[in-house]
Structures are given as structure tokens and as C-alpha cells.
N, C-alpha and C positions, 0 to 999 in steps of 0.2 A: 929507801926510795925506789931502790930499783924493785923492793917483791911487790910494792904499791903498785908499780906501772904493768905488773906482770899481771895482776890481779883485773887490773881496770882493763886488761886487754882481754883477759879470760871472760872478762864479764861481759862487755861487747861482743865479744866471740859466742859466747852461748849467746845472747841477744840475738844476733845478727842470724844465728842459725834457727832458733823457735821462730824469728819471722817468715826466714825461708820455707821450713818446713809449714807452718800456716799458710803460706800464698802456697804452695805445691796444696794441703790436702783442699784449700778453695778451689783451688784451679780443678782440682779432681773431684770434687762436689760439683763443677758448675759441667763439666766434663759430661760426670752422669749423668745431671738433672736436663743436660741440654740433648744426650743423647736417648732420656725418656721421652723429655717432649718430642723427639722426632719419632720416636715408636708411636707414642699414642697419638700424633700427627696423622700416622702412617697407619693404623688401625682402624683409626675415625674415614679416613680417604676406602681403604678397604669396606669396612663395614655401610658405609653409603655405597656403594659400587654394587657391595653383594644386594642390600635392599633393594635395588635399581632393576638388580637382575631379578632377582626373586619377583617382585610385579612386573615384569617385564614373560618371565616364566606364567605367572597367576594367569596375566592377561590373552597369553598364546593359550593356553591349557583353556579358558572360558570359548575363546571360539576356535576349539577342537570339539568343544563338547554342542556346542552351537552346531558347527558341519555335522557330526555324528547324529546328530537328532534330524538335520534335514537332509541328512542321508536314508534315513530311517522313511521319514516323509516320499523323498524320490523312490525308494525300492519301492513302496508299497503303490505309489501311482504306475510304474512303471509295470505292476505287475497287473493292473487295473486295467489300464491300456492294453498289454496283452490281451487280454481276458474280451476288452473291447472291441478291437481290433475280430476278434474270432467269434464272437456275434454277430457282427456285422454281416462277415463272410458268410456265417452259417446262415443266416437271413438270406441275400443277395441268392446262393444256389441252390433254398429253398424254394424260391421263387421261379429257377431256372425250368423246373418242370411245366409248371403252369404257363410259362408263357410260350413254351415249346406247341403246348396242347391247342394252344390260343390261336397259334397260326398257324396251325395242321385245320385247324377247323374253318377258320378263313379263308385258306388256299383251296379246302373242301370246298365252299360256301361261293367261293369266285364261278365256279360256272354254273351256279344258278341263275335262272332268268332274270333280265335287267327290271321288271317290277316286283322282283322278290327280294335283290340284291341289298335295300333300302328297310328294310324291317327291324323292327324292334332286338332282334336278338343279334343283326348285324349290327346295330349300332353297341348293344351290351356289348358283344365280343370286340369293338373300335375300342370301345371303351377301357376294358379290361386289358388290352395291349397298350394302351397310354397308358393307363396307371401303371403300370407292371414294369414298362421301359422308365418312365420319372422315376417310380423309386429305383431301379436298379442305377442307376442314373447319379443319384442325390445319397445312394450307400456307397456306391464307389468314392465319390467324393470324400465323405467319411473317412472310408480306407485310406485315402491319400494324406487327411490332415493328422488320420490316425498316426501314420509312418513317421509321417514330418514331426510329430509332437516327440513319437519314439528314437528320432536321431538326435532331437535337440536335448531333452531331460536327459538321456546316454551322456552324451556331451556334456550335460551339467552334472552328470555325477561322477564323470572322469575329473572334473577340474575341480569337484568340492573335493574329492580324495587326496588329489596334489597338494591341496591348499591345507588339508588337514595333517597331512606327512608330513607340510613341512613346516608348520606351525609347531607341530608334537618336535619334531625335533630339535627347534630353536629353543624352546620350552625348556629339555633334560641339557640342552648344551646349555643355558643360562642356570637352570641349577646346579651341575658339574661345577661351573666356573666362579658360582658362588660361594659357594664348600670350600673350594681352592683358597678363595680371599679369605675366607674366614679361619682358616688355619694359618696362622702367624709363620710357622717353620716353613711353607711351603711361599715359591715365587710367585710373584704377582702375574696371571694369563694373561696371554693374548684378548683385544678383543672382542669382543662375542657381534657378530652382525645376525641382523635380526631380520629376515623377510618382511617387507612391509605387508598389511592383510590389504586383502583386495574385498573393498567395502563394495562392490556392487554383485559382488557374486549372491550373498544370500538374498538382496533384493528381488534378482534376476531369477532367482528355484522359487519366490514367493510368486512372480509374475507368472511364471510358467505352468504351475502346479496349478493356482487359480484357473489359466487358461485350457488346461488339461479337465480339472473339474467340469466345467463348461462345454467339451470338447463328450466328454463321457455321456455328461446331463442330455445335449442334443443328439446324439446317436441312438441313446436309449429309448427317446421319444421316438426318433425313425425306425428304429424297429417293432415300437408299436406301434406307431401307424401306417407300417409297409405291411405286417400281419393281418390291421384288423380291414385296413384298404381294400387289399388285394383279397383278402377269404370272402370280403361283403362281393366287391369284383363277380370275382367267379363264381358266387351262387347265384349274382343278378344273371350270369351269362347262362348258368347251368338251368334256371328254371326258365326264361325267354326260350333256347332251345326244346325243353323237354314240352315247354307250352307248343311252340313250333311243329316239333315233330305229331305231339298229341293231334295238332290242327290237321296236321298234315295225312297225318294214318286215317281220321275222320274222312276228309275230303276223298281215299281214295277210296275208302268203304264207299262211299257214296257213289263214286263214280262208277267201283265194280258192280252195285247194285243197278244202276242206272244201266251199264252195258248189258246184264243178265234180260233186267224190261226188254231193251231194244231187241235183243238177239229173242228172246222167248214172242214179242211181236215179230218180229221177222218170221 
């Protein structure tokens, strides 16, 4: 009786302990399985994070490459302009001779008699000093929109470089911190702020650059037609004078002949 009760107690005892031990190796199966799914919780949360940055990086690096092209754009108008700019000028005090000449011959021309003052090459030479002061006039102007266009494009190509620095930057720090996620050993970063882009800047180099074209187009016409103006000008002025004087050297031949009569009657 009693090795019976001994037996029935050994037997529930090992019973009693394969249950145990089954709820321990459950509990330590659900243990694990519960601490995979927080890994690959945890992985999936990283791996969308890093993809987020990674187009986040695509999209800064797209308009860096965007700025650097209409950088490229602004150098080259900018070097345009220069270039503009010193035609103009070289026009304007090409011009500075002739009209020097113009009112050397005017101020000559001023104490001629009051019914000669009124002649055909006085008015050439009125004339030739209007033209001459309009266009120096209408280049200067030029000069000035010239400058203005060259402070403002300078200024837009100071703010596309900022805007490209620090675009490029944001760019390597979201892929730095994407790498980071995507290695499981390492801590989850800070993070990443991102500079908003400032959508009206490439509008504004598109506005500007158009208006620079235009600004080139109509100078270049002014320098042609302050050259061909002003050369037509002064040949009208140069041959009215040279007719002038022609008449003039005539007249006094005639007169010297006419005194020699008198005096040879005398």
C-alpha cells in the first residue's frame, strides 16, 4: 500500500514537473517570438525612416543640380552684361570726340554775321549735337539699367549658392542618418531637419535672366544706331561745311578779282 502511494506520488511529481517545464520552454518560445516581432517591428519603423530620408536626400540633391545649372546660366549672363556694360561705355566716349568738335565749330561759327548764322550747315551742325547729346543721353541710361541688372543677378547668385549648400548638406546628413538606421547594431539618430527649398528663387533667375536678355538685345541696337546716327551726323555736318567753305573761298576769289578791276580802274 504504501510503495503504491509512493509510486502515485512519484508519478504526479514527474507529471507535475513536464508541465512545468512545457509552460517555462512556452513562455520562453513566446519570450522570443514576442521579442522578434519587436525587432522586426523595429526594422520595418527604421527601414521606412531611412527610405523617407533617402527621397528626402534624392529630392535636395535634384535641386542642387537644378541651382548648379542656373548658376551656370547666371555666370554666363553675368559675364554678358560685363561685356555689355563696356560697349556701351566704349560707344558713349567714342562719341565724346565728335561732339567736342561739334561745339568748337559752333562757338567758331557764333560770330558769324546774323544772316549767315541760319545756314544749311548751321543747322547740320544743331543737328549733329542733338543727336550726339540723345544718344549719349539714352547710353547712359543703358549704363545704369546695366549696373542695376549687375547688382540684382550678383544677388541672385549669392542666394542660389546658399540655397545650394544648404540643400547639399541636408542631402549627406539624410543619407549619413539613413546608413545609421539601416545598421541594426547602431542607435536609432537624432532627427534630421531639413531646410525648406525656397520655390520662388528659380522663378525669380528665370525672370531676371529673360530681363537681362532684353536689357542686352536693346543696348546692342543702341550701339548700332548711335554709330550709324552719329557717322551719317557728321558727314552731313562735314560736307554742308566743306560745301560752305567751297562757296565761301569762291565768293572771295570773286571779290579779290573785283577789288584788282576797281583798283586797276582807279
Amino acid at each position: 500500500m504504501s510503495e503504491r502511494l509512493t509510486q502515485r506520488t512519484v508519478c504526479r511529481a514527474k507529471s507535475l514537473q513536464r508541465q512545468l517545464l512545457t509552460g517555462l520552454s512556452d513562455a520562453e518560445k513566446a519570450i522570443v517570438a514576442d521579442a522578434a516581432k519587436g525587432r522586426a517591428a523595429e526594422a520595418t519603423v527604421r527601414e521606412d525612416k531611412a527610405a523617407m530620408l533617402k527621397d528626402k536626400a534624392d529630392s535636395g540633391m535634384e535641386l542642387v543640380k537644378n541651382c548648379e545649372r542656373c548658376l551656370l546660366e547666371v555666370g554666363a549672363m553675368l559675364r554678358q552684361l560685363g561685356q555689355g556694360l563696356r560697349h556701351l561705355q566704349h560707344t558713349r566716349y567714342a562719341q565724346f570726340a565728335d561732339l567736342k568738335v561739334c561745339q568748337q565749330r559752333l562757338h567758331l561759327r557764333s560770330e558769324a554775321p546774323g544772316e549767315e548764322a541760319r545756314d544749311l550747315a548751321q543747322q547740320a551742325l544743331e543737328g549733329q549735337l542733338r543727336g550726339i547729346s540723345d544718344a549719349r543721353t539714352e547710353l547712359l541710361s543703358l549704363e545704369g539699367e546695366c549696373r542695376r541688372a549687375l547688382e540684382m543677378i550678383t544677388e541672385l547668385r549669392n542666394d542660389i549658392s546658399k540655397e545650394s549648400a544648404s540643400q547639399r548638406h541636408a542631402a549627406e546628413k539624410c543619407r549619413a542618418t539613413a546608413a545609421v538606421l539601416m545598421s541594426v547594431s547602431a542607435e536609432a539618430p537624432e532627427e534630421v531637419e531639413v531646410p525648406p527649398a525656397n520655390e520662388d528663387l528659380l522663378p525669380r533667375a528665370d525672370h531676371l535672366l529673360l530681363a537681362a536678355k532684353d536689357l542686352l538685345s536693346r543696348s546692342s541696337k543702341s550701339i548700332q544706331s548711335t554709330d550709324q546716327n552719329c557717322s551719317r551726323l557728321r558727314q552731313r555736318a562735314e560736307l554742308l561745311l566743306e560745301r560752305r567753305l567751297l562757296e565761301t573761298e569762291k565768293a572771295a576769289k570773286l571779290l579779290r578779282e573785283h577789288a584788282s578791276e576797281v583798283d586797276y580802274t582807279i
